[in-house]
N, C-alpha and C positions, 0 to 999 in steps of 0.2 A: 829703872827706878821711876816712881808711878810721882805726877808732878802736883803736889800740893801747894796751896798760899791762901792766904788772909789777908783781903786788902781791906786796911781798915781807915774808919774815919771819910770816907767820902761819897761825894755827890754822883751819887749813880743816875747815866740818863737812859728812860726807857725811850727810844726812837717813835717807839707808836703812841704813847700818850701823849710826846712832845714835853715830858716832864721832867721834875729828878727828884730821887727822894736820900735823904740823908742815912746810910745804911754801910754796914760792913757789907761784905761779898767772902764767901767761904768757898774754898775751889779743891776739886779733888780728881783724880784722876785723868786731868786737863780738864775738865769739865765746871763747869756752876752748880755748886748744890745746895746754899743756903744764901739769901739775902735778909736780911734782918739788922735790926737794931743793935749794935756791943754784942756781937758774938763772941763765946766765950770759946777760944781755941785752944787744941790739944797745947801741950807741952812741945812738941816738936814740929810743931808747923810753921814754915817761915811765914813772916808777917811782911807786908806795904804798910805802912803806914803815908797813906797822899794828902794827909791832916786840912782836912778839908777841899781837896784839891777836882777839878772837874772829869771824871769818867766815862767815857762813851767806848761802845762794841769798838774792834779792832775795827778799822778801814778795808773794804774792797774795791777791790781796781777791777773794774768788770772788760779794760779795752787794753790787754799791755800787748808788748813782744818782747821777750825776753833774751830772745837772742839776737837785739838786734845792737851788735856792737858798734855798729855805723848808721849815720844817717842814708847812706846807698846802699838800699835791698838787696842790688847785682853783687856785689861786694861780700856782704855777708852768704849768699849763697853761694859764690865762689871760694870760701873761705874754707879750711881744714876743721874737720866738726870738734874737734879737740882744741881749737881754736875759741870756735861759736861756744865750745862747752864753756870755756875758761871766761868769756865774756857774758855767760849766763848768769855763770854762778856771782860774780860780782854788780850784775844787774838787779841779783833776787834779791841778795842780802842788803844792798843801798834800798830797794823799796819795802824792803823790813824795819831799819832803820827810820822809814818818814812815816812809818806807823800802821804800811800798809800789811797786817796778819794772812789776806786772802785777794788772789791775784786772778782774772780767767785771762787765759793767753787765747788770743785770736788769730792764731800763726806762726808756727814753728816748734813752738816746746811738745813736748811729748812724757811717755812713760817713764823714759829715765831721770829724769829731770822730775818729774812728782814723787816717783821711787826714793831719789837719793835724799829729797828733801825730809822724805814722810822718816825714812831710818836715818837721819840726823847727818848724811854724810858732807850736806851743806847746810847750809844759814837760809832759808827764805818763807817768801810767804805760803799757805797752802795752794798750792796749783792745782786749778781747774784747766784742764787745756784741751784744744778743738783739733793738734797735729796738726799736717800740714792744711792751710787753706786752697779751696779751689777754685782754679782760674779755665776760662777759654785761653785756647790763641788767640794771642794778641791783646788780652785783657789785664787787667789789674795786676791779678799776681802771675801775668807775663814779665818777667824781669829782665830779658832779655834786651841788650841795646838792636841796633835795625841790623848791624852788623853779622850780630849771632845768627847763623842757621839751627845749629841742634839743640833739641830739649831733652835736659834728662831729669826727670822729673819721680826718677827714686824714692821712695819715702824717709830710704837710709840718709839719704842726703840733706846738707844744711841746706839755709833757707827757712822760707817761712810760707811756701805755698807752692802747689805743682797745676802743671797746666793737662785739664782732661776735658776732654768734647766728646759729645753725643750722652744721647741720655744711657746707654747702657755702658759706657768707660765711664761714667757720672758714678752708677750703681756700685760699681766696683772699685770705685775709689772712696766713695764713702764707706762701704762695708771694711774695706781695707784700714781705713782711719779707726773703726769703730772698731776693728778688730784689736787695736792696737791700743783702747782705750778710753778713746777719744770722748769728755764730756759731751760736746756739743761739733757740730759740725758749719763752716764760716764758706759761706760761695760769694764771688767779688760777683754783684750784680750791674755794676757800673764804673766808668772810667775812673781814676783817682789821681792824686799829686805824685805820690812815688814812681808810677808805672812810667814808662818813656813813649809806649806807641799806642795811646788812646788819648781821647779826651776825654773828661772832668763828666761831661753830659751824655757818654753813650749810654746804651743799653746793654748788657753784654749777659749770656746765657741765652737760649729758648725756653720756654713755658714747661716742654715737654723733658729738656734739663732741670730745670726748676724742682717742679715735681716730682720727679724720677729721684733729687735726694731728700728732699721731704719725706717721700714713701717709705724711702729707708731707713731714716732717721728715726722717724715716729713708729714705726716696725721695732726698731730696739728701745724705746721708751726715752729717747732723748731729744733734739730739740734742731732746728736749722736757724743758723745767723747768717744776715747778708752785709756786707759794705757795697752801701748804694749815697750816694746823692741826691740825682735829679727826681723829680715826684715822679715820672712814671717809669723810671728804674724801681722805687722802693714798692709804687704802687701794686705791681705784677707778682714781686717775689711775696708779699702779702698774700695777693689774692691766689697764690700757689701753696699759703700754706705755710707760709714762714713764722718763727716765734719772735724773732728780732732782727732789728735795722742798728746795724753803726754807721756809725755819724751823722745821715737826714738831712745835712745842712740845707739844701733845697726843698724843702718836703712843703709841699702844700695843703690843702683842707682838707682834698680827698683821702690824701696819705694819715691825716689824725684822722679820719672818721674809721678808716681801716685799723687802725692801730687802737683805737675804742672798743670798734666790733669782732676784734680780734685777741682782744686782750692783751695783744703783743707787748714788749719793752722798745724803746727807743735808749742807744746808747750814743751821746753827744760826746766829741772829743774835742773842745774847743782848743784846748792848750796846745794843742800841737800844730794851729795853723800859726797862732800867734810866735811859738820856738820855730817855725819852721820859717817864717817870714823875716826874723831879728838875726836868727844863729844857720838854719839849715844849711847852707854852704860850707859852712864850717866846720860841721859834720859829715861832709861827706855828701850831701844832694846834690844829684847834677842838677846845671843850670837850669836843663827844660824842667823838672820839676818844680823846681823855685818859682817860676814864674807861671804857675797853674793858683799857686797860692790863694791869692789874690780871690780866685773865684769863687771859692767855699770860703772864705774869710770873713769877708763882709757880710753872709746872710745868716752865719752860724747862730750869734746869740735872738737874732729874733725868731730862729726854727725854737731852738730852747724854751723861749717865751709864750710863743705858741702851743706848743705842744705841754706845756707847766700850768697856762694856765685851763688848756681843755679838760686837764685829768688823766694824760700817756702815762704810766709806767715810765721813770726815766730812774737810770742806773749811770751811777760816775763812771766814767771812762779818761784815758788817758791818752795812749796811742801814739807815745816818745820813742825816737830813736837816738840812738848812741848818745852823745854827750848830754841830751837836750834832755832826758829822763829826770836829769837833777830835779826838773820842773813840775813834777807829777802834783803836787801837792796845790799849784796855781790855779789848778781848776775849780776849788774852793771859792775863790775870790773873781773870777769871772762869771761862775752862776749868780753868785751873787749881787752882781748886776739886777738879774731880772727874778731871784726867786728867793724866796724867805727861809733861811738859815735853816729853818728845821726840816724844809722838803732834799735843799742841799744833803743835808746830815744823813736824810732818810734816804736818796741816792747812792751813798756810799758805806749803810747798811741795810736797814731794812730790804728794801727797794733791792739790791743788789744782792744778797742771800737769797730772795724769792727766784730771781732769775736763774743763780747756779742749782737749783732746786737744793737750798740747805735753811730754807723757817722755821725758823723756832732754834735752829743750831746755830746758827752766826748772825751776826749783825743786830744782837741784842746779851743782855748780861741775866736774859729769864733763868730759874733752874735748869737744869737742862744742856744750857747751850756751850760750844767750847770756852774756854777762860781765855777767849782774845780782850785784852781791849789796850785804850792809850789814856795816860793821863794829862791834864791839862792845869796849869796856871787861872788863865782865867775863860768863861762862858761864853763857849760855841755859839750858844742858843741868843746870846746876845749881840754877837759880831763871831760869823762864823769865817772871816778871812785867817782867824788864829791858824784856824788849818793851816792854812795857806805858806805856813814857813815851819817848819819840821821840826827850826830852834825852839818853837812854841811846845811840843811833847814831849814833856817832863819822862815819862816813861812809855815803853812798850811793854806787853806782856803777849804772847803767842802758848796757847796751853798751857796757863795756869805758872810759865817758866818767866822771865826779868828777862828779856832777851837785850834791851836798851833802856840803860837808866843813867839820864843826867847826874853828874856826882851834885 
């Protein structure tokens, strides 16, 4: 059944002109096909009426993990994938509800999981996803505690990342990702808080790693993401070619000159150092993790500010695990600390459709583009922490369908 609606009566925001113009929105096919003044609708077409109410593109979450049912990565990849499936599915459908329409997974999710969504067998956002992420030994998405000796590093297997070295097991684990789907492809370039046996500050790949999945990436018309930190972690996977950095928190001057002359995106997770310093234990981080915190903590919001006010490409990001997801929507309200509501907004559409290469389709309400969007009470563009608490969107709509509407 093909999904028609008439949202009438409201304040539609176009993200690029930073405006709104007072207008119906006519939707057919899941799609936008008419915006104008008192559209006159068929006899059978359901109607919204948001009687004035505030309109913005569905939300993208350009940094989740969706299978991460615990705050301990180890955990989750020891887990029965029937398990991880059942923690996904209720993962997708909560960041549906907070209005998010379109999600990129950065580790773990895969084809079955965008499959079941796209033929309705579950509730979620549209998934964009990168399979498994890639780690060296000993690196990032090395999950293993010191204890473990073996890696089995399956594609079948749960988790959220596998561990391959050398630049030609590189080649063939991207090809393999790529074979399997894979929007974009995600390499840990540097230590992080989850992992147990790096630091926060290494460097982790070679150059001739680096490149070797670049080559292959850009070979199939898709794109390479790193999780890096320190500046000359982000710096190198840059100068190898990369289209985006998650998180940056340490990113220095050279790092935004590269990410200017590179055109690249910069994806900030601030929220999840902040859940992870209040709550992480409680979901599951081991201690050593916890107390890595602290180091990306403190310098996150002035990479953000830096980099916002150079002119980087930034896209919202979230990067919750297990319980701590509730929170997804916080990260509204800490950009806006250092950046003006409408670059925020434009992060978690405009901004964030250009990255999953889908402009002009999401993250605006043009002709054209799918009929995601959320409605609102009162004006983002005036104080955009409304986001920031989920009781704030009055409604959801995902392809032109009421997927969450306040009674």
């Amino acid at each position: 059944m093909t999904a028609t609606l008439l949202v009438r009566d409201a304040h539609v925001l176009d993200p690029e002109q930073g405006e709104y113009r007072r207008a119906d929105l006519r939707c057919e096919n899941g799609r936008v096909v008419e915006v104008d003044d008192r559209i006159r609708p068929a006899s059978d077409i359901p109607v919204l009426d948001v009687h004035g109410g505030y309109v913005l593109p569905g939300l993208i979450d350009c940094h989740v993990h969706v299978l991460a049912f615990s705050g301990n990565l180890t955990v989750v990849a020891d887990a029965p994938p029937t398990y991880v499936t059942a923690g996904a599915v209720r993962n997708m459908g909560a960041m549906l509800d907070r209005g998010f329409t379109t999600v990129r997974d950065t580790g773990g999710a895969d084809f079955g999981l965008a499959r079941a969504r796209e033929e309705g067998l579950i509730r979620g956002p549209r998934l964009f996803y990168g399979g498994k992420a890639l780690s060296q030994t000993g690196g990032h998405g090395d999950k293993r505690t010191v204890e473990q000796n073996h890696v089995d590093g399956h594609p079948c297997c749960s988790g959220t990342g596998r561990v391959v070295d050398g630049a030609d097991e590189v080649r063939k684990a991207v090809r393999e990702e790529l074979r399997r789907g894979a929007h974009h492809v995600k390499l840990h370039a540097s230590g992080g808080v989850s992992s147990l046996g790096d630091r926060i500050g290494s460097t982790q790949y070679s150059m001739d790693e680096l490149r070797a999945a670049v080559d292959e990436v850009e070979a199939a018309g898709r794109y390479v993401t790193v999780h890096a930190y320190p500046p000359y972690a982000i710096n190198r996977a840059l100068e190898a070619g990369v289209h985006c950095v998650e998180h940056g928190n340490l990113l220095d001057d050279r790092t935004v000159e590269l990410l200017l002359e590179r055109d690249a995106f910069l994806v900030p997770t601030l929220v999840t150092y902040f859940a992870l310093r209040e709550e992480g234990r409680d979901h599951g981080l081991p201690q050593a993790s916890w107390e890595k915190v602290g180091e990306v903590l403190d310098n996150g919001l002035g990479a953000l500010e830096t980099a916002s006010r150079a002119g980087v490409r930034l896209a919202y990001g979230s990067d919750l695990l297990g319980g701590m997801q509730r929170r997804q929507n916080e990260e509204f309200r800490i950009r806006a600390q250092v950046q003006r509501p409408l670059d925020v907004i434009r992060a978690a559409t405009t901004n964030a459709a250009a990255l999953v290469g889908m402009r002009g389709e999401l993250g605006t309400l043009a002709p054209g583009a799918h009929a995601d969007l959320v409605v609102l009470d009162e004006d983002p563009l005036a104080d955009v922490t409304v986001l920031a608490d989920p009781g704030n969107i009055r409604t959801v709509v995902q392809g032109a369908r009421v997927v969450r509407s306040e009674p």
